[in-house]
C-alpha positions as CSV (number, residue, x, y, z in Angstrom):
1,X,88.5,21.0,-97.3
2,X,90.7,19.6,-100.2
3,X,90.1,16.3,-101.4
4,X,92.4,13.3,-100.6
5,X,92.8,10.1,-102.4
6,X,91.3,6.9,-101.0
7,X,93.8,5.1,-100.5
8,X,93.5,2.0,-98.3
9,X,95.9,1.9,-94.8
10,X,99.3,-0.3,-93.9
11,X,96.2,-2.0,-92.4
12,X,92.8,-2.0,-93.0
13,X,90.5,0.0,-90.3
14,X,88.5,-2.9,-89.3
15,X,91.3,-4.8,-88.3
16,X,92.5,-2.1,-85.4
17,X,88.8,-1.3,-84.3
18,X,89.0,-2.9,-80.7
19,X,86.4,-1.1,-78.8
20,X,82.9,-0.3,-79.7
21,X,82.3,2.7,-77.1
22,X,84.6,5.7,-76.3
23,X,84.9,8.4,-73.4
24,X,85.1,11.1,-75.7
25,X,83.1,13.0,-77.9
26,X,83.1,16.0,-80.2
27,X,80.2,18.5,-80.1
28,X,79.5,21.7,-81.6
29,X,77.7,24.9,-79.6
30,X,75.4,26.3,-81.9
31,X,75.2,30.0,-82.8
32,X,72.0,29.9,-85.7
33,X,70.4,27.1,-85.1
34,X,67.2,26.9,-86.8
35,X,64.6,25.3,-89.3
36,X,67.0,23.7,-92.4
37,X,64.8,24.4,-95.8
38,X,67.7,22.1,-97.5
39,X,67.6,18.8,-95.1
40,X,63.8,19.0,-94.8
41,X,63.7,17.9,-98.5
42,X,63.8,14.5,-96.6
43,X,63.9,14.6,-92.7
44,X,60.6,13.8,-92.1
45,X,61.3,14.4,-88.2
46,X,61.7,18.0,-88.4
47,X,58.9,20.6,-87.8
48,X,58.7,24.0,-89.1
49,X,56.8,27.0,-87.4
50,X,57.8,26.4,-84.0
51,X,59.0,29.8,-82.6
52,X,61.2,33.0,-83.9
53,X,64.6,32.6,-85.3
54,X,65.8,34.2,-82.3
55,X,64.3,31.6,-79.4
56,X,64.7,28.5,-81.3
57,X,68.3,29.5,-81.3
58,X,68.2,30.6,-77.5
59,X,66.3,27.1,-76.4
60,X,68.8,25.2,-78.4
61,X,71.8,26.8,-76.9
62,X,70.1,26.0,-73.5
63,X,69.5,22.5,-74.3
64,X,73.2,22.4,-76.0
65,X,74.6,23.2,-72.7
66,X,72.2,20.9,-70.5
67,X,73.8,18.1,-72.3
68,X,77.1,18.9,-72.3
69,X,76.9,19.6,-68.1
70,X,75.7,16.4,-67.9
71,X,78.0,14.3,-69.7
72,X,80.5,16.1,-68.2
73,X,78.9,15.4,-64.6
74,X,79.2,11.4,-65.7
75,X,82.7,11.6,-66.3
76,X,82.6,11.8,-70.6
77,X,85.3,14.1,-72.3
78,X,83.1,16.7,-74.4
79,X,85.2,18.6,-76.6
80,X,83.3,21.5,-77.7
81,X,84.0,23.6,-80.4
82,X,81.5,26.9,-81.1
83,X,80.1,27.2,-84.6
84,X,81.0,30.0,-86.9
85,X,79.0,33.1,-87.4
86,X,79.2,33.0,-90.7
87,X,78.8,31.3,-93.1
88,X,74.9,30.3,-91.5
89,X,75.2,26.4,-90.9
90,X,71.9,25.7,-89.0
91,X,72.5,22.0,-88.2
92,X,75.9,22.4,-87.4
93,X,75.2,20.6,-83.9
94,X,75.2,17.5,-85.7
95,X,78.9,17.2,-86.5
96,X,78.6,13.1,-86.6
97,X,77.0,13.4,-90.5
98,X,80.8,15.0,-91.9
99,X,83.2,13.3,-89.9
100,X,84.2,10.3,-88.1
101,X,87.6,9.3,-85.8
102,X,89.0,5.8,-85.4
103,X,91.3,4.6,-83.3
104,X,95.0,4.7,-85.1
105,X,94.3,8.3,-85.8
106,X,92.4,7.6,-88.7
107,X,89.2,10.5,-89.4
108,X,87.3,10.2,-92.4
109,X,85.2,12.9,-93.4
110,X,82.1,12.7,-95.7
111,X,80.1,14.1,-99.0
112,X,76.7,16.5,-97.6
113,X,73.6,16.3,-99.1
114,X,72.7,19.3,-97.9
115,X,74.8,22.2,-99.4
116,X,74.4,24.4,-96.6
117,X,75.6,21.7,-94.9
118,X,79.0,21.2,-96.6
119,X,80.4,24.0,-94.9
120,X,80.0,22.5,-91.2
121,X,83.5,20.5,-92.3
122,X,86.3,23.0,-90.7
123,X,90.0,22.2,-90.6
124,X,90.2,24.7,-87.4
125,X,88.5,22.0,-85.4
126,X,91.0,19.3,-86.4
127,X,93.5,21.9,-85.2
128,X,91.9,22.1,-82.0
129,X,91.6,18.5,-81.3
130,X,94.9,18.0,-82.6
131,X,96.2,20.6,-79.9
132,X,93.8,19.3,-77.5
133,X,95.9,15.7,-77.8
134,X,93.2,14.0,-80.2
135,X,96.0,12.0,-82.5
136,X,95.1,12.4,-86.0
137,X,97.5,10.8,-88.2
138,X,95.8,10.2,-91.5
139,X,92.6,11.7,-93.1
140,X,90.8,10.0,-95.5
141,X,88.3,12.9,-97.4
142,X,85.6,11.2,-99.3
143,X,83.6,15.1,-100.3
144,X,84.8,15.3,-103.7
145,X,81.8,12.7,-104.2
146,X,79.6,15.6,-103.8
147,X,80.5,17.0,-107.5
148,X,78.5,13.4,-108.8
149,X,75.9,14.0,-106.4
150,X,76.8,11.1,-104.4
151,X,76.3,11.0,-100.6
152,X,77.5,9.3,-97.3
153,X,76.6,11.3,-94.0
154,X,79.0,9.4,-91.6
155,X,77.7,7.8,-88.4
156,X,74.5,9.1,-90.0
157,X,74.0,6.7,-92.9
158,X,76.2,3.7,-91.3
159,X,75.5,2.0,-87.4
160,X,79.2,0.2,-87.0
161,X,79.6,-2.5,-85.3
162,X,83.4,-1.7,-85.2
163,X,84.0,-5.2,-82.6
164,X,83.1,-7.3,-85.3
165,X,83.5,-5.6,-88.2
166,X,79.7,-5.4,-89.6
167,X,78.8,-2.1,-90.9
168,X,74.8,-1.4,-91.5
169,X,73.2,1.3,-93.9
170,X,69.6,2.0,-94.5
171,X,70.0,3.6,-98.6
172,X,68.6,7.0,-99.1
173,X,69.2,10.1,-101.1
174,X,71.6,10.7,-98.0
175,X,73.6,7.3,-98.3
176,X,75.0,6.0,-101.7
177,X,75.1,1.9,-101.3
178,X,78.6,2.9,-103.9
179,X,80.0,5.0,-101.9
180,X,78.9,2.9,-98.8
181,X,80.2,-0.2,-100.2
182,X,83.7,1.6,-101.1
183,X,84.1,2.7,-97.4
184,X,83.6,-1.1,-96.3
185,X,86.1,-2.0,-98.7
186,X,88.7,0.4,-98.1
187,X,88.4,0.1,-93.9
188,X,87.4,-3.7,-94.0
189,X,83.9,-3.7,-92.9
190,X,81.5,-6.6,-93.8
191,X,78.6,-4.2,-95.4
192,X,74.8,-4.8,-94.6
193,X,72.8,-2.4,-97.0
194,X,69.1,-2.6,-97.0
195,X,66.1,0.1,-97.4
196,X,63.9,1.6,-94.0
197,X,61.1,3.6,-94.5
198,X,58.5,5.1,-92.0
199,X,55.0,6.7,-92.6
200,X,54.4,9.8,-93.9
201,X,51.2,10.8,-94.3
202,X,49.7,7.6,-95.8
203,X,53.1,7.0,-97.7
204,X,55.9,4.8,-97.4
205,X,59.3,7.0,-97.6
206,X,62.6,6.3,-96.7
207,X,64.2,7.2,-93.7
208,X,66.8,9.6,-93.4
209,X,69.4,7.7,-91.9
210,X,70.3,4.5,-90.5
211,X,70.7,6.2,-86.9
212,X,67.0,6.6,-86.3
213,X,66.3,3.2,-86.9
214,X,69.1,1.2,-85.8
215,X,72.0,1.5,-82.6
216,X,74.4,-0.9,-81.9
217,X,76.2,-0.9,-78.2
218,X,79.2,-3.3,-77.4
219,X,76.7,-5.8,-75.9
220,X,73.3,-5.0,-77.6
221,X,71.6,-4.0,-80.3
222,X,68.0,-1.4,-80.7
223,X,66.4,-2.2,-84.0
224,X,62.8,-1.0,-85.5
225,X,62.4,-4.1,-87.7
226,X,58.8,-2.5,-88.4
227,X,61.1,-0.3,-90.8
228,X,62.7,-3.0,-93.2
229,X,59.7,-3.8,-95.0
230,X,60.9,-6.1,-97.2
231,X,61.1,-9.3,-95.6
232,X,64.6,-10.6,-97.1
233,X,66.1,-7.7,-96.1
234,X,65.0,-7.5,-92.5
235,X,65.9,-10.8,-92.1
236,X,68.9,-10.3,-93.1
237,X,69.7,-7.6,-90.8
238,X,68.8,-9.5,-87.8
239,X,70.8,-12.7,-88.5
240,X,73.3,-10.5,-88.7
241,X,72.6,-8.4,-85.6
242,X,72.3,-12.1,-84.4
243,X,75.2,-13.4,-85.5
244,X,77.2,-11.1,-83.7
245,X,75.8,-12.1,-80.7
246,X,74.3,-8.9,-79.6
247,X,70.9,-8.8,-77.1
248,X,68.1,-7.7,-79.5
249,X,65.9,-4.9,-78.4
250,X,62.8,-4.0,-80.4
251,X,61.4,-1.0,-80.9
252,X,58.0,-0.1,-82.7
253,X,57.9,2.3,-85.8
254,X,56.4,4.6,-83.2
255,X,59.0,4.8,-80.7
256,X,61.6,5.2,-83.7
257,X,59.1,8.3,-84.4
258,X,60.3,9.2,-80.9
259,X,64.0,8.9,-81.8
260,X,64.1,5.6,-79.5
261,X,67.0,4.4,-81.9
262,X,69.0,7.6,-81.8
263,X,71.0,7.3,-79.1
264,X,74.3,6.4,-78.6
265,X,76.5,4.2,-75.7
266,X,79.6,5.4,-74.0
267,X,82.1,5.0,-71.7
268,X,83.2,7.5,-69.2
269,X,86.8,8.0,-67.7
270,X,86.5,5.0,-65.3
271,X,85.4,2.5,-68.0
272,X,81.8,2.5,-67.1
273,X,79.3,2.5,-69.6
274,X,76.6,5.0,-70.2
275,X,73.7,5.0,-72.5
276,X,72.6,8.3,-73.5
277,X,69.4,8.8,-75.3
278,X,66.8,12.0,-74.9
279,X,63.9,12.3,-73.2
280,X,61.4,12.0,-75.6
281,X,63.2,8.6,-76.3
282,X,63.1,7.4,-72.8
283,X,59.3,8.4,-72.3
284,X,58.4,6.3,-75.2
285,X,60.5,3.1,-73.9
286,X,58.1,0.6,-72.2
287,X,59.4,-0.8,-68.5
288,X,60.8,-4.2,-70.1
289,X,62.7,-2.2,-72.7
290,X,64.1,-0.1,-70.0
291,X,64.9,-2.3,-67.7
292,X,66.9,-4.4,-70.6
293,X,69.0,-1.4,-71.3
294,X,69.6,-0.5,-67.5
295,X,70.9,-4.2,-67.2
296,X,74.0,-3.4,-69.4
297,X,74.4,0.1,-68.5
298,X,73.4,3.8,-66.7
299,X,70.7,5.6,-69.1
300,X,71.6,9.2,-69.1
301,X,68.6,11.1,-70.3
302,X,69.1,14.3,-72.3
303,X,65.9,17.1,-72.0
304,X,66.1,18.4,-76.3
305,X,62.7,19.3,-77.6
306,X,64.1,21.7,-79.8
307,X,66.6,20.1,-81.0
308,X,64.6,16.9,-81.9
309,X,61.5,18.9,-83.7
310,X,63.2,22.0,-85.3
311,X,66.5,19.6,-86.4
312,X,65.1,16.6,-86.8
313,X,67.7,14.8,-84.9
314,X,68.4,13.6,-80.9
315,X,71.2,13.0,-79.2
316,X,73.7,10.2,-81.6
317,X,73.6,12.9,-83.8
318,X,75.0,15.4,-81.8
319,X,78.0,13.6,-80.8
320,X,81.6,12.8,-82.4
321,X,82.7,9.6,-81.1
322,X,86.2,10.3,-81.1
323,X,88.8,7.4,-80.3
């Protein structure tokens, strides 16, 4: 895709955010899923050596489709759009890294770490959600930031709280605090940067992205504070999280391990709201945690094994909020 100046809008983004959750979402069908050399550099959830080429792709698929049945079944709009044959784009079911939608018509798309990864960005799909009545009257393209090896993987790197106008990023290889700080500007966000880190064999590393640490809903808020290890920082954080007025849900490092953060509220057609997270998330969820969530909304629990351990990512990541 060609690059387009940054140039802020008539009115800045934050101030025409009015809704936190959507009805909509834009997912991708796989065709090659698999094992991703590149992004295992450092995803420390994926795991390698789990089946052939040919049934990790078939489970995937499977799981793919279990998910979008079901969402379906609860009354969200899925937009799916199959991935390409070629060029080979094994975590193209993660379409929330390179692009983002906002109400106003406003998309933003974003710079890859992973090169294999850079060709997931298509125009054909905002051709089809253009014909498929998705408005989409402005594209801001921050990807020429890739040539300076500078990275910013969406709704990835950055939770936003798009109500009140906080936007949160846990810094890694994958998400510039530049380039993170720049975005706030131009769309007026009030940024909250900070490091999160999980254990890695003995070792403190960062984690990949914000998402599997952090999830913001329109009335609460799941945080592993375990994460922020320095203590400035994760008080910072939750002041914030606080100040917004959000219900506070803790989660151990553990359960984050278990992609307990990754998971992402909705709303379906009738304006009820829907929290979807995976399976593997749920089971790790103790009974006051769940019950917490159920008081705000329906859980909607998503079956991806697969998905999780070979792409190192649940079920935020596989959605497109569009608005």
């Amino acid at each position: 895709m060609n690059s387009i100046n940054l140039i802020p809008q008539k009115y800045p983004l934050g101030d025409i955010e009015t809704r936190q959750t959507t009805h909509t979402v834009l997912m991708i069908e796989p065709v090659a899923f698999g094992f991703n050399d590149q992004t295992a550099i450092n995803n420390y959830f994926q795991q390698k050596g789990l089946g052939s080429t040919v049934d990790i792709q078939l489970h995937a698929l499977a799981e793919f489709q279990g998910m979008v049945g079901l969402l379906r079944s609860k009354g969200v709009n899925v937009l799916v759009v199959r991935d390409t044959d070629e060029p080979r784009t094994p975590d193209s079911i993660f379409p929330n890294n390179w692009i983002s939608f906002h109400e106003g018509g406003q998309v933003v798309l974003y710079p890859m770490f992973a090169e294999n990864r850079r060709a997931e960005r298509r125009n054909d799909i905002l051709e089809y959600l253009s014909n498929q009545g998705v408005a989409i009257n402005n594209v801001d393209d921050f990807t020429f930031w890739e040539d300076q090896n500078l990275f910013l993987e969406g709704t990835g790197s950055m939770i936003l709280d798009r109500i009140h106008k906080i936007a949160y990023a846990a810094l890694s290889e994958r998400t510039d605090k530049s380039l993170f700080l720049q975005f706030c500007k131009v769309f007026g966000f009030e940024p909250v940067c900070f490091s999160a880190y999980q254990s890695v064999h003995g070792k403190r590393l960062p984690v990949y992205h914000t998402n599997v640490m952090l999830s913001i809903a329109a009335q609460y808020a799941v945080i592993c504070p375990e994460s922020i290890d320095d203590p400035v920082e994760r008080k910072a954080v939750m002041d914030s999280l606080e100040k917004s007025g959000k219900e506070i849900v803790l989660i151990s490092e553990q359960q984050m391990n278990s992609f307990a953060c990754n998971m992402l509220q909705l709303e379906n057609t009738e304006g009820n709201q829907l929290m979807i997270l995976s399976r593997t998330a749920y089971d790790s969820l103790n009974p006051d945690q769940i019950e917490r969530l159920k008081t705000y909304n329906e859980l909607v629990v998503v079956s991806i094994p697969t998905i999780e351990r070979v792409g190192g990512g649940s079920v935020r990541c596989m959605m497109a909020e569009v608005f």
